[in-house]
C-alpha positions, 0 to 999 in steps of 0.5 A: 500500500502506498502512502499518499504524501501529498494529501498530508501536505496541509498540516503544519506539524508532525509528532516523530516518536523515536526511540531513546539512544540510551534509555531504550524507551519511546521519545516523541516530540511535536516538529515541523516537516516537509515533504518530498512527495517525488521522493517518497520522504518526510523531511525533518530539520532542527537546530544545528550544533550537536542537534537536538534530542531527536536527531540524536536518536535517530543517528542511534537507531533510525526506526520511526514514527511519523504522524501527521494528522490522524495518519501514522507512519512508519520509516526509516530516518537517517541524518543528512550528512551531504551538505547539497541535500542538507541545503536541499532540504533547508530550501523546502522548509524556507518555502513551506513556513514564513519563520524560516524565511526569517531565520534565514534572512536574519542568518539565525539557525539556518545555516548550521540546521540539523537535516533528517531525511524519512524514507522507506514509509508505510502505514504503521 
């Protein structure tokens, strides 16, 4: 069954449940997305440095849910290392949400943001 990415494409969040890199348990957190219908992926960013919580599970174990609206998902997440896609996937999230485009112009968070890619969906 194929996943139908386009028609989640008018809600602004998403909740990413990962599993803790070290307690093993569960860990959701509420985040903005956005897609890449073509591609058949979700994209995730956050803040840059050593990343936020979430990415840092991710880079432990790539096994997620994503729920967007009352559709739930399952993929696979890995970090973004390339700097051509990270900046790819930075521009999809310029285009979807005004702050961004603030963040951006004002130099703040944008360069240095984390990149995650969500492939590999299915209904969870």
């Amino acid at each position: 069954m194929s996943v139908d990415l386009a028609a989640l494409d008018g809600h602004w969040n998403c909740r990413l449940t990962v599993r803790g890199r070290k307690s093993g348990q569960p860990r959701t957190v509420t985040i903005w997305f956005a897609l890449d219908p073509a591609a058949g992926r979700i994209n995730l960013t956050g803040s840059g440095g050593k990343g936020p919580q979430w990415y840092r599970n991710v880079q432990a174990d790539g096994d997620v849910t994503v729920q967007i609206g009352k559709t739930r998902l399952r993929g696979r997440a890995r970090a973004v290392d390339d700097p051509g896609e990270a900046e790819a996937i930075r521009q999809r999230f310029v285009r979807r949400y005004r702050l961004a485009r603030l963040a951006r112009a004002l130099g703040r968070g944008y360069v240095d943001s984390v990149a995650v890619e969500v492939g590999e969906l299915a209904p969870a």
